[in-house]
C-alpha positions in Angstrom: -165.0 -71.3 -44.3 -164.5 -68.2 -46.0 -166.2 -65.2 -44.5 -169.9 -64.5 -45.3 -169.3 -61.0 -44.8 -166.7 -60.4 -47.3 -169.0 -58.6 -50.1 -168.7 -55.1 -49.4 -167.4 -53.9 -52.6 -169.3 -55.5 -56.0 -167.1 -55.6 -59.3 -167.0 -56.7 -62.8 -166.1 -59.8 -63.3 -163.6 -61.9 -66.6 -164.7 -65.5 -67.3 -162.0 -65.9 -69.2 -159.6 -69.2 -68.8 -155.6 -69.3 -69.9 -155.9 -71.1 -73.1 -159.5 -70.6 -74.3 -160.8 -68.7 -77.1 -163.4 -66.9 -76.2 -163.4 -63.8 -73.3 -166.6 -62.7 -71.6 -167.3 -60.3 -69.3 -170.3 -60.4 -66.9 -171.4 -57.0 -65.1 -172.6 -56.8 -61.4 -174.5 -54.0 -60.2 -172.4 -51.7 -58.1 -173.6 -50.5 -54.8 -171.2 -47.9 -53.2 -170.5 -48.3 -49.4 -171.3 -45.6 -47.3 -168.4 -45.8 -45.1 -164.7 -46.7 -45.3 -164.2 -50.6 -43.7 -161.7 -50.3 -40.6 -159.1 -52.4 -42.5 -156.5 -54.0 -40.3 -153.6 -53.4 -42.7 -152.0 -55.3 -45.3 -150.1 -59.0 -43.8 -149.5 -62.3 -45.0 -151.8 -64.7 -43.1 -150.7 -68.0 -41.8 -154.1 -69.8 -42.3 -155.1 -72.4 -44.9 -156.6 -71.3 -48.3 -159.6 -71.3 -49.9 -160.9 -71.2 -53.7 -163.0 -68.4 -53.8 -166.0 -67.1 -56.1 -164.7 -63.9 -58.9 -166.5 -61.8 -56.6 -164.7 -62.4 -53.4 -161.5 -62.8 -54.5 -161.7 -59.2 -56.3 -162.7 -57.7 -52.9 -159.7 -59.3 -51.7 -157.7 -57.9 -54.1 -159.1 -54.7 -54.4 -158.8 -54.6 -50.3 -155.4 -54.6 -50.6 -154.9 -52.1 -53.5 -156.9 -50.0 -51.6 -154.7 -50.5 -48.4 -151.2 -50.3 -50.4 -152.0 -46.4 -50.7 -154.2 -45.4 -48.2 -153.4 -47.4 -45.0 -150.5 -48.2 -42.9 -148.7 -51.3 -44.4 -147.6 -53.6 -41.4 -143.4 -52.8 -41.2 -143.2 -56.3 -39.4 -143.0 -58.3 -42.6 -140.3 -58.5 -44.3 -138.6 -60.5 -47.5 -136.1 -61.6 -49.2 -136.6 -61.1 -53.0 -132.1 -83.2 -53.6 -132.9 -85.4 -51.6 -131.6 -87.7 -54.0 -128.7 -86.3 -55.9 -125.6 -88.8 -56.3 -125.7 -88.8 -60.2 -125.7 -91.6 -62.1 -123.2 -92.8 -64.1 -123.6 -91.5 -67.4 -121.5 -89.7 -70.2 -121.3 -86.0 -69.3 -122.6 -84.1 -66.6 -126.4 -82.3 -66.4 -127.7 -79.5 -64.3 -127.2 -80.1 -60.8 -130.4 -80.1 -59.5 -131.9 -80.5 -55.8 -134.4 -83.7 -56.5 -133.6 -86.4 -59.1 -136.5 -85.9 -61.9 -137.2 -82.4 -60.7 -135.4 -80.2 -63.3 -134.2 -76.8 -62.7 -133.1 -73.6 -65.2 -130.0 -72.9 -65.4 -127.6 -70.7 -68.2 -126.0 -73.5 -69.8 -127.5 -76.8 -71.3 -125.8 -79.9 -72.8 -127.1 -83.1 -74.4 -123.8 -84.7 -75.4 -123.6 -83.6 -78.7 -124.7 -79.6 -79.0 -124.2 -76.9 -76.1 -126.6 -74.4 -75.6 -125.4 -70.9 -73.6 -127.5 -68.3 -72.6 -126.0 -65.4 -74.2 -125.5 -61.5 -73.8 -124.5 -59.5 -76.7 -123.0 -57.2 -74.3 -120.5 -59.9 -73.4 -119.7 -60.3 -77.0 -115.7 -60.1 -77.7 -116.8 -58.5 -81.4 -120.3 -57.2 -81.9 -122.2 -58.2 -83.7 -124.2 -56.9 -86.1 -126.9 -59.2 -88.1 -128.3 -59.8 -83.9 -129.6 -56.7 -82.5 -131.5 -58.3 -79.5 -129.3 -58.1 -76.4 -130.1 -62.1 -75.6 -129.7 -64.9 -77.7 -129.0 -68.7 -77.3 -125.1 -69.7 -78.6 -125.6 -73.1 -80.2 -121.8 -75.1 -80.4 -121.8 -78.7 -82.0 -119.0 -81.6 -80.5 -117.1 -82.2 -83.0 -115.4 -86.2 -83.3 -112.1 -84.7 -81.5 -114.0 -83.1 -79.0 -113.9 -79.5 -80.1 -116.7 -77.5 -80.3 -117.7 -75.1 -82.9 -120.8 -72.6 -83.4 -123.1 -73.4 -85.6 -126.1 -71.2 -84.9 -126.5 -68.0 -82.8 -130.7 -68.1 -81.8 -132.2 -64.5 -81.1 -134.4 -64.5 -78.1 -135.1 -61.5 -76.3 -135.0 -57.5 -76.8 -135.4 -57.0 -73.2 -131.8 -55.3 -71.6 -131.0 -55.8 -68.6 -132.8 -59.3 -68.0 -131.3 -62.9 -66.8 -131.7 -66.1 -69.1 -131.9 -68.7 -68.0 -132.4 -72.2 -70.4 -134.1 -76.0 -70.4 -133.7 -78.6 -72.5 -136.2 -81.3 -72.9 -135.7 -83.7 -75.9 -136.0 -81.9 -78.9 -137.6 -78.2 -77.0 -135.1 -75.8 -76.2 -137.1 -73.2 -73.7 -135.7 -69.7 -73.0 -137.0 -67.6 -69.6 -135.8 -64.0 -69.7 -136.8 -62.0 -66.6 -135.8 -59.5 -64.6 -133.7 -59.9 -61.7 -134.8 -58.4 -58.2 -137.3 -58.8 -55.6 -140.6 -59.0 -56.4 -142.7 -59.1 -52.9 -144.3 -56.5 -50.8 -140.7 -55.7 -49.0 -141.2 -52.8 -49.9 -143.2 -50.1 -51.3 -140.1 -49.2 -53.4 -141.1 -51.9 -56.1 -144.8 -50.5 -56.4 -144.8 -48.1 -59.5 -145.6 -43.9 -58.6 -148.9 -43.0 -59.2 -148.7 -40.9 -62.7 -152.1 -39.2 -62.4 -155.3 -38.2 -60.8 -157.7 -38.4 -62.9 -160.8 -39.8 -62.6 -160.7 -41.5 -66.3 -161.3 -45.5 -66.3 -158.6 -45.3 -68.7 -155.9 -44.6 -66.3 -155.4 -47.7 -64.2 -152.7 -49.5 -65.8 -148.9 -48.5 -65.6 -147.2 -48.7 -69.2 -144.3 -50.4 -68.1 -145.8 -53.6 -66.0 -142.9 -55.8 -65.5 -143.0 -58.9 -67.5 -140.8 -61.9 -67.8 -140.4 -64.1 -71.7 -141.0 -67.8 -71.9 -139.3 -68.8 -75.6 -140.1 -72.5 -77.0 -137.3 -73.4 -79.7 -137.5 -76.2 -81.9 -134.1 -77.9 -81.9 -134.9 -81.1 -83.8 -132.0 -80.0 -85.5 -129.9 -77.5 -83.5 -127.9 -75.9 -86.8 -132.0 -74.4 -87.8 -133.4 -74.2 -84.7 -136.1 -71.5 -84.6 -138.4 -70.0 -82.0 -141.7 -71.9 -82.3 -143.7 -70.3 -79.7 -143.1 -66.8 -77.7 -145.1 -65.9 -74.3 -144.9 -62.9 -72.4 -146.3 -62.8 -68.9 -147.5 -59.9 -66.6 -145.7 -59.8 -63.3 -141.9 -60.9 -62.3 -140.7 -64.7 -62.0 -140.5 -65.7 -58.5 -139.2 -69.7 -59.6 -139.8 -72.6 -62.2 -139.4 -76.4 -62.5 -139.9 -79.0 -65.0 -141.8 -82.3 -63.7 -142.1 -85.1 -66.5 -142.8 -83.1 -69.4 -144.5 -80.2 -67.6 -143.1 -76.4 -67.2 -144.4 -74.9 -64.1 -143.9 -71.0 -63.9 -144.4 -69.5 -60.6 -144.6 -65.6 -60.6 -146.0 -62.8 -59.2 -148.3 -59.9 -60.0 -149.1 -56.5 -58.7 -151.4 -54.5 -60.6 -150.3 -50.9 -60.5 -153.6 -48.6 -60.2 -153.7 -44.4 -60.6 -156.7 -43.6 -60.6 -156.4 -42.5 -56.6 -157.0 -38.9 -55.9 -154.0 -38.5 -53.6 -154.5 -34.2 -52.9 -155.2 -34.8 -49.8 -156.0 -37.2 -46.9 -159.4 -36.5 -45.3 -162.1 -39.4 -45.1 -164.5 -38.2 -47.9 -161.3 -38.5 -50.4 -160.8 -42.1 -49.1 -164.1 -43.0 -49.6 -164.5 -41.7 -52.4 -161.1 -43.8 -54.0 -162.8 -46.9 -52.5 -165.9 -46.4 -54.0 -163.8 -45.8 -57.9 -161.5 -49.0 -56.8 -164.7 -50.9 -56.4 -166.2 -49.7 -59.8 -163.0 -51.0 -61.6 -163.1 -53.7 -64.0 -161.0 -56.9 -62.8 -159.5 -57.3 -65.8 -157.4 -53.8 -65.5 -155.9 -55.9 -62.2 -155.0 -58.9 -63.3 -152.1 -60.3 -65.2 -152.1 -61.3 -69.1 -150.5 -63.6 -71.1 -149.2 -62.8 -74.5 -148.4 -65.1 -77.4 -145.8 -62.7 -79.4 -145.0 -64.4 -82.2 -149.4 -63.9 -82.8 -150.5 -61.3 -80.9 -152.7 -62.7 -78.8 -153.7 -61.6 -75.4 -155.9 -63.4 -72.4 -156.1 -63.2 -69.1 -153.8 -65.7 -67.5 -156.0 -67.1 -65.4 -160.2 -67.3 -64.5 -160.7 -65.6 -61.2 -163.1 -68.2 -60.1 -159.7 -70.5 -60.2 -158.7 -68.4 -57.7 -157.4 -69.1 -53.5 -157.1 -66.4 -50.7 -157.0 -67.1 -47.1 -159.5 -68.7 -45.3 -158.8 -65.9 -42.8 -160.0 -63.3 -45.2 -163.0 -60.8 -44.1 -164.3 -57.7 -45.1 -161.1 -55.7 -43.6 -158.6 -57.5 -45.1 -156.6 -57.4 -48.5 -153.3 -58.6 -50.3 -152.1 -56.5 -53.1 -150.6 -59.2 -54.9 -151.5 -62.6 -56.8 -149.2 -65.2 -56.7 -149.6 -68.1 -59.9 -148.7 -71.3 -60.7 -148.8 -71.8 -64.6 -148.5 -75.3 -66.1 -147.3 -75.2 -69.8 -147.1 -78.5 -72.1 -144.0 -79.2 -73.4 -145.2 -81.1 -76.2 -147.9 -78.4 -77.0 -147.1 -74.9 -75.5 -150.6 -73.7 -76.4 -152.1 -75.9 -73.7 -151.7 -74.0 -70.5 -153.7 -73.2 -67.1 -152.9 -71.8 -64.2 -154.2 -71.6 -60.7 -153.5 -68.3 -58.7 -153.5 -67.1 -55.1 -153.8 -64.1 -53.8 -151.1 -64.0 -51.1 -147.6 -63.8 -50.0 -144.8 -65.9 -51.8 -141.4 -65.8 -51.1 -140.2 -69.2 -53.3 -140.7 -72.8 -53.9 -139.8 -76.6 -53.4 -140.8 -79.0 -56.0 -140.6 -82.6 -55.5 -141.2 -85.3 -58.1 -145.3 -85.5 -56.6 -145.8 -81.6 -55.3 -145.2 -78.3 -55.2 -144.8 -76.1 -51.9 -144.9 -72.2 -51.8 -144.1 -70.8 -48.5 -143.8 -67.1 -47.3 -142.8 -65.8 -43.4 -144.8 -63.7 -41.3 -143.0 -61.3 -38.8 -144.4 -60.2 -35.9 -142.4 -58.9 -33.1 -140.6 -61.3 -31.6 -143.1 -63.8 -33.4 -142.0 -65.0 -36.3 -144.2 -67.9 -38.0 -144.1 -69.3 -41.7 -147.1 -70.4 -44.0 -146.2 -73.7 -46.6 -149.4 -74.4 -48.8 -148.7 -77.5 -50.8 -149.8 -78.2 -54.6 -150.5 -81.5 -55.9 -149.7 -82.8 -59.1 -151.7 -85.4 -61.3 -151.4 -86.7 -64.8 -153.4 -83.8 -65.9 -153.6 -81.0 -63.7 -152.5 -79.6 -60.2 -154.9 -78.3 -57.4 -154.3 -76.9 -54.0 -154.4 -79.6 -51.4 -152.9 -78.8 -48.0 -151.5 -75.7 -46.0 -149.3 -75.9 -42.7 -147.9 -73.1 -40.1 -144.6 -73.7 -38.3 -142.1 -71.2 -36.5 -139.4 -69.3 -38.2 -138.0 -68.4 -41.3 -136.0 -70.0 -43.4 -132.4 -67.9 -43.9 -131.0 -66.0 -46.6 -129.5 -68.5 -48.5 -130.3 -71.5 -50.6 -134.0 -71.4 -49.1 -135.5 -74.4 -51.0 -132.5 -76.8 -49.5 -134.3 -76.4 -46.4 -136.8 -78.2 -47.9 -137.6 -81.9 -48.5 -140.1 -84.3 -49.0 -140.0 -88.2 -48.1 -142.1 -90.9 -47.6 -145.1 -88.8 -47.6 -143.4 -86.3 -45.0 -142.1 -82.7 -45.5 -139.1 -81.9 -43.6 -138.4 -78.0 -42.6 -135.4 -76.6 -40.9 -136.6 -73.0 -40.0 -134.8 -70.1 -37.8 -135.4 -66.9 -35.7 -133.4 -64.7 -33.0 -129.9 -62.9 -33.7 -126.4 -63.1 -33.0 -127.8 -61.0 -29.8 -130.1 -62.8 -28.7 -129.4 -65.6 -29.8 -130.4 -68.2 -32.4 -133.3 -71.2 -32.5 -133.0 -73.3 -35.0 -135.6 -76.0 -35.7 -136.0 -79.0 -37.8 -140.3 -80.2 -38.4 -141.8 -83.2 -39.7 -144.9 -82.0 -41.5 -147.4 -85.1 -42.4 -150.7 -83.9 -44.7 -153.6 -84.6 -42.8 -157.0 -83.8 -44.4 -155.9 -80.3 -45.4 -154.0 -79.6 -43.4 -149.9 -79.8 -42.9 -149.6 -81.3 -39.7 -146.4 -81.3 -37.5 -145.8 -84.7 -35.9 -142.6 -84.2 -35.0 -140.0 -81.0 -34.1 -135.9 -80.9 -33.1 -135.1 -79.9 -30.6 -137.8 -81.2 -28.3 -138.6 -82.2 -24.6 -136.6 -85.8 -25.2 -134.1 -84.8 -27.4 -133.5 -81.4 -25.9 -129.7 -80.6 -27.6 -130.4 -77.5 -29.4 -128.9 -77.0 -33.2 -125.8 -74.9 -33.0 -123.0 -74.3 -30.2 -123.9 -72.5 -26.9 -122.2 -69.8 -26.0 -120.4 -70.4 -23.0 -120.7 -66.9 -21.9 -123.7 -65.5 -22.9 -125.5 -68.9 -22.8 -127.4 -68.9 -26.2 -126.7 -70.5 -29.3 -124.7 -67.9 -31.3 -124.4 -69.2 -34.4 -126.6 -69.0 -37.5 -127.2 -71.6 -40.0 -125.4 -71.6 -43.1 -126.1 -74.7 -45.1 -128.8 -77.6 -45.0 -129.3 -80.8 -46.8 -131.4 -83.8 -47.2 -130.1 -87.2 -47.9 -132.6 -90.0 -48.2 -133.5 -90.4 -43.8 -130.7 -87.7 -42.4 -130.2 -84.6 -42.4 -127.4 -82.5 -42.3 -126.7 -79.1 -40.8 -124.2 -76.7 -40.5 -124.0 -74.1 -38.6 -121.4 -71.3 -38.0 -119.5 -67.9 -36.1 -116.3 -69.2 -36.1 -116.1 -72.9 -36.8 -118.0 -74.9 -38.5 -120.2 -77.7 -36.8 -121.5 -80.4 -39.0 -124.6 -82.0 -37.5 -126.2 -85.0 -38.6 -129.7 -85.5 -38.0 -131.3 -89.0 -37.6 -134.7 -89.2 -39.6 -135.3 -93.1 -39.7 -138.5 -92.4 -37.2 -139.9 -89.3 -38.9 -141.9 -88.3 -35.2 -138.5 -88.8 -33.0 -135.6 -87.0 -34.8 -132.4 -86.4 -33.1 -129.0 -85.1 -33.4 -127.0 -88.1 -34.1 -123.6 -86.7 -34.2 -121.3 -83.7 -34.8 -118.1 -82.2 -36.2 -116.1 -79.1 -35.4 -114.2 -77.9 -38.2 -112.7 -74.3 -39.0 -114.6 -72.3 -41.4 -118.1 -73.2 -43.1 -119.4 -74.8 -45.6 -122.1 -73.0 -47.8 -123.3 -76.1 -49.6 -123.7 -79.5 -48.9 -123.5 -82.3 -51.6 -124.6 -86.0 -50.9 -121.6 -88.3 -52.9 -122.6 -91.4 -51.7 -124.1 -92.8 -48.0 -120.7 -92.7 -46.7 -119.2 -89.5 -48.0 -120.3 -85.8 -48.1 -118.7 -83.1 -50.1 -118.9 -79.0 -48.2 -118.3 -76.1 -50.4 -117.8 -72.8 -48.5 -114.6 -70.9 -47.4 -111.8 -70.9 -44.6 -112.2 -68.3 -42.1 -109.4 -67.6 -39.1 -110.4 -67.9 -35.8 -110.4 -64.5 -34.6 -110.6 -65.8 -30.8 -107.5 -68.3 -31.4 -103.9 -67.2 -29.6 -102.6 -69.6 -32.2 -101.0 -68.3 -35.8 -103.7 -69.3 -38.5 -102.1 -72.1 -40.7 -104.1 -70.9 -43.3 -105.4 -68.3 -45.5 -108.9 -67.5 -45.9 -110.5 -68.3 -49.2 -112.9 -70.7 -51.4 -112.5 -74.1 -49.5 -113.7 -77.5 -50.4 -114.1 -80.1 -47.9 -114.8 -84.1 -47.9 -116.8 -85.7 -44.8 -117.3 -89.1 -43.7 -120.5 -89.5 -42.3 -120.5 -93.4 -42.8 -121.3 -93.3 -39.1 -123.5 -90.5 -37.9 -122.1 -91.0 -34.7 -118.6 -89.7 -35.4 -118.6 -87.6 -38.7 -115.1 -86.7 -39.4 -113.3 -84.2 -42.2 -111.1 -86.3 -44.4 -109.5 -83.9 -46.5 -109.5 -80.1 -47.3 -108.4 -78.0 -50.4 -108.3 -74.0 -49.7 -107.7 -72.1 -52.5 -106.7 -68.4 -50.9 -108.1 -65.3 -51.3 -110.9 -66.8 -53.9 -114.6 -67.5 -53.8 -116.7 -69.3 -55.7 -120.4 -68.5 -56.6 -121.3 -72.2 -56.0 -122.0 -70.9 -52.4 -124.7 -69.5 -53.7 -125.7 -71.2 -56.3 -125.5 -75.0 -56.9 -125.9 -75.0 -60.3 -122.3 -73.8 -60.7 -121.2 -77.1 -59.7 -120.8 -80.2 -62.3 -120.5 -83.7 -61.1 -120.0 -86.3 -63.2 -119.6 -90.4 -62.1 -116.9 -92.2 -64.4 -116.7 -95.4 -63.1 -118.5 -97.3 -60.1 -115.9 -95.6 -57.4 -114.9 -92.2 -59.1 -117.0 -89.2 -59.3 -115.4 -86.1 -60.8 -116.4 -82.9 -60.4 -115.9 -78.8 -60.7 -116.0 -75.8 -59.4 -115.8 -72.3 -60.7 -113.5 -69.8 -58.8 -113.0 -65.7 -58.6 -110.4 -64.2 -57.5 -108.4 -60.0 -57.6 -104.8 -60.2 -58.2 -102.6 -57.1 -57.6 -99.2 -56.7 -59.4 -96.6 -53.8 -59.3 -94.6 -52.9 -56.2 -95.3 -49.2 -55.3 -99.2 -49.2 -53.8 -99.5 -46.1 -56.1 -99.1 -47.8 -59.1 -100.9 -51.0 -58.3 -102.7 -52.9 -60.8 -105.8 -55.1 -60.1 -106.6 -57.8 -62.7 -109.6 -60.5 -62.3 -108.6 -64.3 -62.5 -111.2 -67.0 -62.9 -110.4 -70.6 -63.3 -111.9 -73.4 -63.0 -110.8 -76.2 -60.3 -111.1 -80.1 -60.9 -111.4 -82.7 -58.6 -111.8 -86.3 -58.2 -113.6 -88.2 -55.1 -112.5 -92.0 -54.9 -115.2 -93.4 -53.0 -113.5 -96.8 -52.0 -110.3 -95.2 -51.0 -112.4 -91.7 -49.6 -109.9 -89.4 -51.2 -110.4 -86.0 -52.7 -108.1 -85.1 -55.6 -107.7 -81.7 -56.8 -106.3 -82.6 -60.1 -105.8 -79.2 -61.2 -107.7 -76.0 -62.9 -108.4 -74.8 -66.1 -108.3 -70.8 -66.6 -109.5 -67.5 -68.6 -106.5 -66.9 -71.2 -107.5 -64.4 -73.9 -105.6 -64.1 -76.9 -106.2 -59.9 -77.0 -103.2 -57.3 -77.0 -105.3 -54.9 -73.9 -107.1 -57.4 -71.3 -109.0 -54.2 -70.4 -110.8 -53.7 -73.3 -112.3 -56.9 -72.9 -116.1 -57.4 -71.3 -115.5 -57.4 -66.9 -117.7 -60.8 -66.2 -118.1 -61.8 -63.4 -117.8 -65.8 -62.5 -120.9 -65.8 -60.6 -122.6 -67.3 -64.4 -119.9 -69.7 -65.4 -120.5 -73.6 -65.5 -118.6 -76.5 -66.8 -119.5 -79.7 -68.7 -117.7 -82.3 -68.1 -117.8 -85.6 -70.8 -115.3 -88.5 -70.3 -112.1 -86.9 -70.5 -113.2 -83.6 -72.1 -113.9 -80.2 -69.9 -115.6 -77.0 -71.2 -115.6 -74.5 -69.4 -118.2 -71.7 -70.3 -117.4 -68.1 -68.8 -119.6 -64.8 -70.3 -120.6 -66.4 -73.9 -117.7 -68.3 -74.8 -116.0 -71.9 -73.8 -112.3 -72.9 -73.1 -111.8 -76.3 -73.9 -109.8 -79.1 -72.2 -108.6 -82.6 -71.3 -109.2 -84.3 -67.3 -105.3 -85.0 -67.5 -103.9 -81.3 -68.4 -106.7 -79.0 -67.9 -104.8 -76.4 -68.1 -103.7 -76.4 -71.3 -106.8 -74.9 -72.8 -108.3 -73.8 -75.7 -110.3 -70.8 -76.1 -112.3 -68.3 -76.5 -114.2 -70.8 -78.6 
């Protein structure tokens, strides 16, 4: 129940919903408090949430703005700014996404006929100079032989240094441009500087609030596609999905406010800021939503739509309002959104919900909230919130996630290389309102912890560098020096257990379901620093095939280490195309990086960038990988250093049939499965 006394400041309140047509205002008598609140600092709060009325979620709000400037913000927290995904068999290859039906952004979209590439005109190998905007959307048609050739460059976005990102659902092209970075609380740094002092109710918006673009193009035929519908949105993307039709934005929003009088530090100063915060109009605080191609502006949400913590009182605030925006497809105009004023690090979305989830440090505590979202036919509401311990790594944070059979599985962390590690995997079960844990690993029965024990220092001194779901198991890997594979037994959701493991050299960074029997790591080959033994090989990018057809014994079936090279699909999943030809053969890529030195005299040596492509083929009957061979960057350009320096951290592949393009920066390099690397390109 949220707290009665939580009313100390009164403030104007905006009845105005995303999507409506008419904006009204409704004005509350203002009584000034006397004295400051004792506030306890600004945290994220583990408890449940609450939907709140206008007026006590803009004392929440303005709580935390208050607290952002004039109070110590608590140092302990800090930030970080598929269980179903053998493909079927079907033409070409799609985003590779974490749940089946769940569909994720990524730079490059293909339907089989046209490819769409989110494009830079600063990676443009000739300028040019009928498309000003810096982003635009490359448009290439399949011809009968396979080629492809332009047939419509799509304008989408003025803003510079942004990141594209693109969906393609039926005959709706949608664009996100926003601005890479962190956007939560971690620190201070991302707050804009106060810019005056004045006491004018003018003054409380920044000019440059960050904003990110949602674009909605008409590609019922691609060669006149055209920009339908243009959205601008206050804040910075923190994620987004698309769930049977639906585009679900989730961003975040911190109103900027300068209207502080910051001369000096002494209690009647403070008071007298509170007392101005309080008077302020909610609207300067909360985010907007622009239509561009009309003009029109609204608020982007109702604040009586609105969820803070159930924990919330008078001396407590959040400086920052978290939203979930649902956007038709069909009919872009029809949108509302639901927002929270809290902590959010990122997302999971499954086919039925959508969890946020944020980590609270503490000392030696560290603890994380996951409030779940529900989705219907029509709309989505808050339903359930859960606490569990840890956080959830640096890497690939929503592939900790998944939900099955009505349960959310969680495999959380905490400690150091020090101190050691605890790694733990929870069964979450909604119960009322409440995400309720019926189940963690390790546990009094099943007491084998998740990762090697030291055999000196006695703790577990290896962190956790990959996790995936796979229907009832899940699989772990954790790593200092070698690389244990464990696979985790789900079948009884409230008795997990460590089912088996596998001690291999290296890591991998990313795990990839092929079939029940078969798992394919991506990650890289590191030496044992500890062995007495000469390393038989060199670090780099390595790819690795597992049989896991009995949990019991896992066991490494084949490697491929390409030296000295990375690839970004540690990273980012997306990089990787799969793609099932016939019942037994799944083909897949991989982008790769790599720095090449020439010359013999270390005075005159010369560093060039190579990126290829490598190809591979899994036989699932025979459990083979294949690397069949790569496809690379070969520009046709007398000086290789006048060309753009892009990195292969954005390149992606399509595969169809027998035909490969390869997309690096804003172009494609075409091929066949049987010679890939005889290529064609820059096309």
């Amino acid at each position: 129940m949220y707290h009665k006394h939580l009313l100390g400041i009164a403030a104007l309140t905006i009845l105005s919903g995303c999507g409506g047509n008419n904006e009204q205002a409704n004005t509350a008598d203002t009584q000034k408090a006397a004295t400051l609140p004792n506030f306890t600092g600004i945290s994220v709060s583990t408890a449940p949430l609450e939907k709140v009325t206008n007026s006590q979620f803009t004392t929440h709000l303005k709580n935390g703005i208050f607290m952002r400037y004039h109070q110590p913000i608590d140092t302990r927290l800090e930030h970080n700014n598929q269980s179903d995904s053998v493909n079927a068999s079907t033409s070409f290859s799609t985003t590779n996404q974490q749940e089946q039906d769940v569909h994720e952004a990524d730079r490059v979209k293909y339907d089989g006929n046209y490819l769409y590439i989110a494009a830079n005109s600063n990676n443009d190998l000739v300028p040019q100079i009928d498309n000003p905007q810096p982003h635009y959307i490359r448009i290439l048609k399949r011809t009968e032989s396979g080629m492809l050739e332009s047939v419509k460059d799509l304008p989408t976005s003025h803003t510079e240094y942004s990141e594209q990102n693109l969906y393609l659902e039926q005959n709706t092209l949608v664009s996100i441009n926003s601005q890479p970075g962190w956007f939560s609380i971690g620190g201070a740094l991302t707050i804009e500087p106060l810019r005056t002092q004045t006491t004018s109710n003018e003054s409380f918006i920044a000019q440059d609030i960050p904003q990110f673009e949602i674009s909605f193009a008409d590609i019922t035929t691609p060669e006149q596609a055209n920009i339908s519908q243009q959205y601008t949105i206050d804040g910075a993307l923190i994620d987004s999905r698309i769930i049977d039709g639906t585009l679900y934005i989730v961003s975040n929003f911190r109103p900027t406010y300068s209207n502080f009088d910051l001369s000096n530090s002494d209690t009647q100063t403070q008071l007298k800021n509170y007392q101005a915060l309080a008077e302020t109009d909610i609207r300067h605080l909360i985010p907007s939503i622009t239509r561009t191609d009309t003009n029109q502006t609204q608020a982007l949400f109702d604040t009586n739509d609105c969820y803070i913590s159930q924990s919330a009182s008078q001396v407590t605030g959040y400086d920052a309002i978290m939203s979930i925006t649902r956007i038709s497809l069909s009919n872009p105009t029809q949108h509302n959104t639901v927002c929270v004023n809290t902590e959010i690090e990122g997302i999971y979305a499954s086919k039925n919900a959508l969890y946020t989830y944020s980590t609270h440090y503490e000392e030696k505590n560290i603890n994380s909230v996951i409030h779940k979202f529900k989705f219907d036919t029509q709309t989505f509401n808050y339903v359930a919130s859960g606490t569990i311990s840890g956080h959830f790594g640096q890497n690939l944070k929503n592939l900790r996630f998944s939900e099955y059979n009505d349960h959310l599985r969680v495999v959380t962390s905490s400690g150091d290389f020090l101190e050691g590690f605890q790694h733990k995997l929870h069964v979450l079960a909604q119960e009322g309102t409440e995400l309720t844990s019926i189940a963690e690993l390790p546990n009094q029965t099943n007491t084998t912890p998740i990762g090697k024990i030291n055999s000196v220092s006695g703790v577990v001194d290896e962190d956790i560098y990959a996790v995936r779901f796979f229907n009832d198991l899940a699989y772990v890997v954790t790593f200092q020096q070698t690389d244990p594979l464990y696979v985790i037994n789900l079948t009884t959701p409230a008795a997990p257990y460590i089912a088996g493991a596998l001690e291999v050299p290296g890591y991998s960074a990313y795990l990839h379901p092929i079939s029940e029997s078969l798992l394919l790591g991506i990650g890289q080959e590191v030496e044992d620093i500890n062995s007495t033994e000469p390393a038989n090989l060199t670090q780099g990018a390595k790819v690795s095939l597992f049989d896991v057809s009995d949990i019991t014994a896992p066991t490494q079936l084949s490697s491929k280490v390409f030296p000295d090279a990375y690839t970004p699909a540690e990273y980012n999943y997306r990089a990787l195309s799969f793609l099932q030809t016939q019942p037994q053969l799944h083909k897949f890529s991989m982008p790769l990086e790599k720095w090449e030195q020439t010359g013999i005299d270390p005075k005159s040596y010369q560093w060039t960038k190579r990126n290829q492509l490598a190809l591979f083929e899994i036989n699932t009957e025979t459990k083979a990988l294949s690397h069949i061979g790569d496809s690379g960057i070969k520009y046709d350009a007398p000086n290789i250093y006048n060309l753009p320096l892009i990195h292969g951290n954005d390149d992606r592949a399509v595969l169809q049939d027998d035909h490969i393009y390869y997309v690096h920066g804003n172009y494609t390099w075409y091929s066949l499965w049987q010679t890939p690397s005889q290529n064609t390109g820059p096309l």
